[in-house]
C-alpha positions as CSV (number, residue, x, y, z in Angstrom):
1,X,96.3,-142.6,-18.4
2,X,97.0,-138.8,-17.5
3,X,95.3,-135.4,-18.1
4,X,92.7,-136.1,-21.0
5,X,91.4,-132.7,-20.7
6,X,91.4,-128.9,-19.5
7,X,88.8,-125.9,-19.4
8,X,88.1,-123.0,-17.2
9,X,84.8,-121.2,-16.9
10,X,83.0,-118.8,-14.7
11,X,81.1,-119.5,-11.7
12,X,79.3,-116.6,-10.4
13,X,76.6,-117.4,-8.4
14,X,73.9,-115.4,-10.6
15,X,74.8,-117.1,-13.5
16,X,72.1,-119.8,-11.8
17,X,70.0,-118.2,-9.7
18,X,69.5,-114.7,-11.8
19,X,69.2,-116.6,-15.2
20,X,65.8,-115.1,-15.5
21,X,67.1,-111.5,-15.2
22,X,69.7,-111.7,-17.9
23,X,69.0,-110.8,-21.6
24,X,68.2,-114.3,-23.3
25,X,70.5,-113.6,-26.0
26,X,73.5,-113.0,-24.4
27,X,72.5,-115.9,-21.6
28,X,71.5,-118.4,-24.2
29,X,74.9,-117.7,-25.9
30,X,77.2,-118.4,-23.0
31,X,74.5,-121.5,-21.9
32,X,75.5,-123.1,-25.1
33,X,79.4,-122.6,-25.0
34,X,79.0,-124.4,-21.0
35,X,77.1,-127.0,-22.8
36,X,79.6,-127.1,-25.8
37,X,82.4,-127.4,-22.8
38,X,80.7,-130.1,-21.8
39,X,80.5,-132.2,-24.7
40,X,84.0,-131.5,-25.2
41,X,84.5,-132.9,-22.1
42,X,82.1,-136.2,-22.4
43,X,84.4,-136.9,-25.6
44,X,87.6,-136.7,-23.7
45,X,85.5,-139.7,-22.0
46,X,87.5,-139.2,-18.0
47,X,87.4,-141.3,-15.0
48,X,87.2,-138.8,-12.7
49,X,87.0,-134.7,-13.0
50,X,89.2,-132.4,-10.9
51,X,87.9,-129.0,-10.5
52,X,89.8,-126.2,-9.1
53,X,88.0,-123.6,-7.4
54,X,87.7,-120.8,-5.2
55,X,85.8,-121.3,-1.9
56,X,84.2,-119.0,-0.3
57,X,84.3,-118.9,3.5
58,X,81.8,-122.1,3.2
59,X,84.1,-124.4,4.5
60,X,87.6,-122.5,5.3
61,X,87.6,-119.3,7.4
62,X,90.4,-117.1,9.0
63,X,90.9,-119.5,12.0
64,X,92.2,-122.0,9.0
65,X,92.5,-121.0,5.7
66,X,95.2,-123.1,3.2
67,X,96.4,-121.8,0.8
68,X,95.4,-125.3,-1.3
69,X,93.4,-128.0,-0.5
70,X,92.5,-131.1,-1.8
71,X,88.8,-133.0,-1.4
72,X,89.9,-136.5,0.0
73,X,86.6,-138.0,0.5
74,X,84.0,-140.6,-1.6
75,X,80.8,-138.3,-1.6
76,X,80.5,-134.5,-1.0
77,X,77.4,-132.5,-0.7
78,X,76.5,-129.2,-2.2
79,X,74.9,-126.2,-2.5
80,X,75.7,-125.3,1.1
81,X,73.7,-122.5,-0.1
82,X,69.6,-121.9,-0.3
83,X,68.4,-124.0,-3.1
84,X,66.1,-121.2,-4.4
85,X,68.6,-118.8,-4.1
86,X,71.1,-120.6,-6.3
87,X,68.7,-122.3,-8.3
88,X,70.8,-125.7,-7.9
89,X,69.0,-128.7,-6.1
90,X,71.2,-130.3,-3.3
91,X,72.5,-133.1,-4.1
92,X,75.2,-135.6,-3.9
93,X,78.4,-135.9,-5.7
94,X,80.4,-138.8,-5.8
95,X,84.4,-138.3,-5.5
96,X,87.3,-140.8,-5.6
97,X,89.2,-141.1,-2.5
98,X,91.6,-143.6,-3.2
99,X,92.5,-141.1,-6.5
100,X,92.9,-138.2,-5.1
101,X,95.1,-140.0,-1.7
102,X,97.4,-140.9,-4.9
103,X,97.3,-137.5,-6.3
104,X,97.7,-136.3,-2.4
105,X,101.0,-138.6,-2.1
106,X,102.7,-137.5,-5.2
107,X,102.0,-133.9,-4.5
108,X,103.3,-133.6,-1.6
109,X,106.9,-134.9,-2.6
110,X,107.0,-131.5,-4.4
111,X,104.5,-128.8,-3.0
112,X,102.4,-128.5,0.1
113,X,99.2,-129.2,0.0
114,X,96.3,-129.5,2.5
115,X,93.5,-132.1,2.6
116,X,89.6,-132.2,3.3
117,X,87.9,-135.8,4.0
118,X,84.8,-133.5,4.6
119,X,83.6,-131.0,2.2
120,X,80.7,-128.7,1.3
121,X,80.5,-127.8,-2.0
122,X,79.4,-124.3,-3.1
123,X,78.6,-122.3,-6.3
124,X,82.3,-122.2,-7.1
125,X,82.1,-125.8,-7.7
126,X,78.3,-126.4,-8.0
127,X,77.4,-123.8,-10.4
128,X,79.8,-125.3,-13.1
129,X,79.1,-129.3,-12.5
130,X,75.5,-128.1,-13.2
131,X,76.4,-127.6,-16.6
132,X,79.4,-129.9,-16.9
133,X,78.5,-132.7,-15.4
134,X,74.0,-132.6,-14.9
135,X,73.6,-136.0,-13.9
136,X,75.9,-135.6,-11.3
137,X,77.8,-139.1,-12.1
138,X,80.9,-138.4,-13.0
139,X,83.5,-138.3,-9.9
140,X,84.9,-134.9,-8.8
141,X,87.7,-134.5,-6.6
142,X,87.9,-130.7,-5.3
143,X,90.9,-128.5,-5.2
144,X,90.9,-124.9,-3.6
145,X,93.1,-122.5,-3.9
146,X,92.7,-119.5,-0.9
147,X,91.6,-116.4,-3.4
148,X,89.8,-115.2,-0.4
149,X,91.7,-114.2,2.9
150,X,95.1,-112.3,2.1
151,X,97.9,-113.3,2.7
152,X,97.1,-115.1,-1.0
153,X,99.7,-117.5,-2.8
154,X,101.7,-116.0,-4.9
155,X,100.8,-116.3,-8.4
156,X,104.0,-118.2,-9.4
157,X,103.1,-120.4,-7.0
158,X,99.9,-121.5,-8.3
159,X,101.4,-121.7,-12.1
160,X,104.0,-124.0,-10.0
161,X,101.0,-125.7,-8.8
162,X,99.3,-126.8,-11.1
163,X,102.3,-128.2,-13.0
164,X,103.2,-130.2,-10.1
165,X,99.3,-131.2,-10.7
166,X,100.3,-132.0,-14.4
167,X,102.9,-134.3,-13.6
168,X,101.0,-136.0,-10.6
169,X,98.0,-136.8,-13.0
170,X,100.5,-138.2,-15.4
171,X,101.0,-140.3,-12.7
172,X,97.8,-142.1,-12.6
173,X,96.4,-145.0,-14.6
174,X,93.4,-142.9,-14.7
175,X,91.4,-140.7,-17.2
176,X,91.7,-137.2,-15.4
177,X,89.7,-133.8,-16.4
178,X,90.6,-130.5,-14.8
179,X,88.6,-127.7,-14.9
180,X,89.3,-124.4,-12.9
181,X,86.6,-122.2,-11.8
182,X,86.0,-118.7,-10.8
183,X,85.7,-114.9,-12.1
184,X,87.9,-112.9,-13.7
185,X,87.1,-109.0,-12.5
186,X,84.5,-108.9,-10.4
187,X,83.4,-106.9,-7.1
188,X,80.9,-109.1,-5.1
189,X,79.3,-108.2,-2.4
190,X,80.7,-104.9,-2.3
191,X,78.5,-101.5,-3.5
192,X,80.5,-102.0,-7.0
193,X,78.9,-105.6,-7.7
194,X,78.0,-106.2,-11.4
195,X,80.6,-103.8,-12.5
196,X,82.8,-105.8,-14.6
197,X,86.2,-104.6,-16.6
198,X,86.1,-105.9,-19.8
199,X,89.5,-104.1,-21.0
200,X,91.5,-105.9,-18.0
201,X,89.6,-109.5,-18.3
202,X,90.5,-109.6,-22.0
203,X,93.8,-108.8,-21.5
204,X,94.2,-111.4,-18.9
205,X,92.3,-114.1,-21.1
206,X,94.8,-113.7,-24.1
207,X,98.1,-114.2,-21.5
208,X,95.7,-117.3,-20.7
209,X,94.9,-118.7,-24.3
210,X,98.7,-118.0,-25.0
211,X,99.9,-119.2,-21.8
212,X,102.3,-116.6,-21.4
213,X,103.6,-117.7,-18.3
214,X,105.4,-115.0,-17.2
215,X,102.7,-112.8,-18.2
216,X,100.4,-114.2,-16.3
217,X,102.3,-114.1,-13.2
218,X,103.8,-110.7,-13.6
219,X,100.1,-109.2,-11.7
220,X,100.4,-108.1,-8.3
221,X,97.5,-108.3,-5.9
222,X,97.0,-104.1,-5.1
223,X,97.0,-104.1,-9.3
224,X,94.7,-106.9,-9.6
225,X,92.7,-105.3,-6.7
226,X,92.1,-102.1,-8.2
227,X,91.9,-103.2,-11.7
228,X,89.4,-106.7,-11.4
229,X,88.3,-106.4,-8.0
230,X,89.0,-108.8,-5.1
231,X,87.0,-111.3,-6.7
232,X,89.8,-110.9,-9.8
233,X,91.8,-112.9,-6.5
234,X,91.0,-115.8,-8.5
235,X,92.2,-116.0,-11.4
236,X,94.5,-118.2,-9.3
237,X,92.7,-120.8,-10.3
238,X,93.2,-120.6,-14.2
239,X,96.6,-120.0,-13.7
240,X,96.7,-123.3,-12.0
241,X,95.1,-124.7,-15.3
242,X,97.7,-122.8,-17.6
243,X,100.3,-124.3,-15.2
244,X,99.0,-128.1,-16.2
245,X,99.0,-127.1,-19.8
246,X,102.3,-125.7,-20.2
247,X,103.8,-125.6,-23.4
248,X,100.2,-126.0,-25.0
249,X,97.6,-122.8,-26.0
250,X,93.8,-122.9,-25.7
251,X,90.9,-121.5,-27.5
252,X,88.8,-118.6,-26.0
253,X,84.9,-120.5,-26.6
254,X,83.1,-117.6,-24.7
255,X,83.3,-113.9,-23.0
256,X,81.2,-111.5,-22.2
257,X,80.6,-109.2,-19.8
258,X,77.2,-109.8,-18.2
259,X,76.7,-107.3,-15.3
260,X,73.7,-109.1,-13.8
261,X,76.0,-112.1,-13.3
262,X,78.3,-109.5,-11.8
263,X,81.2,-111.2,-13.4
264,X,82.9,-111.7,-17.4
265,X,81.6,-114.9,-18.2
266,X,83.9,-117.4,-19.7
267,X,84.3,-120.9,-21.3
268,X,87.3,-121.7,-22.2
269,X,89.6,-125.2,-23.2
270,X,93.2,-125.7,-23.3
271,X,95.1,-127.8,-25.5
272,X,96.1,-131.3,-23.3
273,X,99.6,-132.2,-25.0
């Protein structure tokens, strides 16, 4: 059946597990749009849910670090983290194997890709399925792009990515979502955590919403780096998104700048055309 669907939001590990240190207004208000998201994305009623993400050493280190990777396995478990400390019960998620093999083949005819038949899932991909998808029922096949260990894909690459991801989708008999996942400017685990750039992450959200493709790739890493952080490394993974909506806009749902978070929190959906 093809892409049904395509959103981005944040995934910062506090936006669970400090919940209770945020002020309720500005918490309750970004709760809702994730919970708005996912009614959005009930209605698009998919098979199966692809969420691109950025790992974080949980899985992938320096002694083998893709630069993308695909989950090619039936279950996956997650938080690798502490329970507590995320405030996200372990549990397990069912995938699709013999979906994402599919979406494996095709791919690889036109980019390279890695694969994963064993996977831990962490807050870049927990922390959103815990307001997406609650009941944990709806299959998730993971995609990570290295945001982490330079050298990084370039960001053409990943807009080139996720339009090869587009077409392999378009592929498939299947109802596909895709939602990526990660920060825009953020400094974690660094002295400068909960600092946040609102000027810059707005900036980058409106070449997003406009898909300004050129725009969007035109950032290099030392600018990104000084301007977003080397958390801002990741907004890889909407570019992947604007890359399988190309041609179509989105509409901005939330942002705001919650420093105890340490991270611009965002929902937002893209037009599926």
């Amino acid at each position: 059946m093809s892409l049904v669907f395509a959103g981005v939001c944040s995934h910062a590990p506090g936006i669970t597990g400090r919940a209770g240190r945020a002020d309720p207004e500005i918490r309750d208000a970004f709760y809702g749009k994730l919970g708005e998201l996912r009614e959005r994305l009930e209605a698009a009623n998919p098979d199966v849910i692809i969420v691109v993400a950025a790992e974080h050493f949980a899985n992938f280190f320096m002694n083998n670090m893709p630069a993308y990777c695909m989950g090619l396995a039936d279950e996956y478990e997650g938080p690798i983290e502490d329970e507590d400390w995320l405030a996200i019960k372990r549990t397990v998620v069912p995938g699709n194997a013999e979906l994402a093999r599919r979406i494996i083949t095709f791919m690889l005819a036109e980019t390279d890709l890695a694969y994963a038949e064993e996977w831990k899932f962490d807050h870049g991909i927990m922390v959103p399925l815990n307001f997406l998808t609650p009941r944990y029922d709806l299959p998730v096949i993971p995609v990570n792009v290295n945001c982490q260990g330079p050298p990084l894909t370039p960001l053409k690459r990943a807009y080139e990515f996720g339009r090869v991801l587009r077409r392999a989708c378009d592929a498939q008999n299947e109802r596909i979502a895709l939602i990526g996942t990660g920060g825009i400017s953020h400094w974690p685990a660094t002295p400068d955590s909960g600092v946040i750039n609102e000027a810059w992450d707005r900036q980058f959200l409106d070449r997003f919403i406009n898909n300004r493709s050129a725009e969007l790739v035109a950032y290099t890493d030392e600018e990104t780096l000084r301007d977003a952080g080397q958390g801002g490394f990741e907004i890889r993974t909407f570019i992947a998104v604007a890359g399988a909506t190309e041609g179509s806009t989105g509409q901005l749902m939330f942002y705001a700048p919650i420093p105890i978070f340490a991270v611009g929190c965002t929902v937002a959906e893209m037009s599926v055309q």
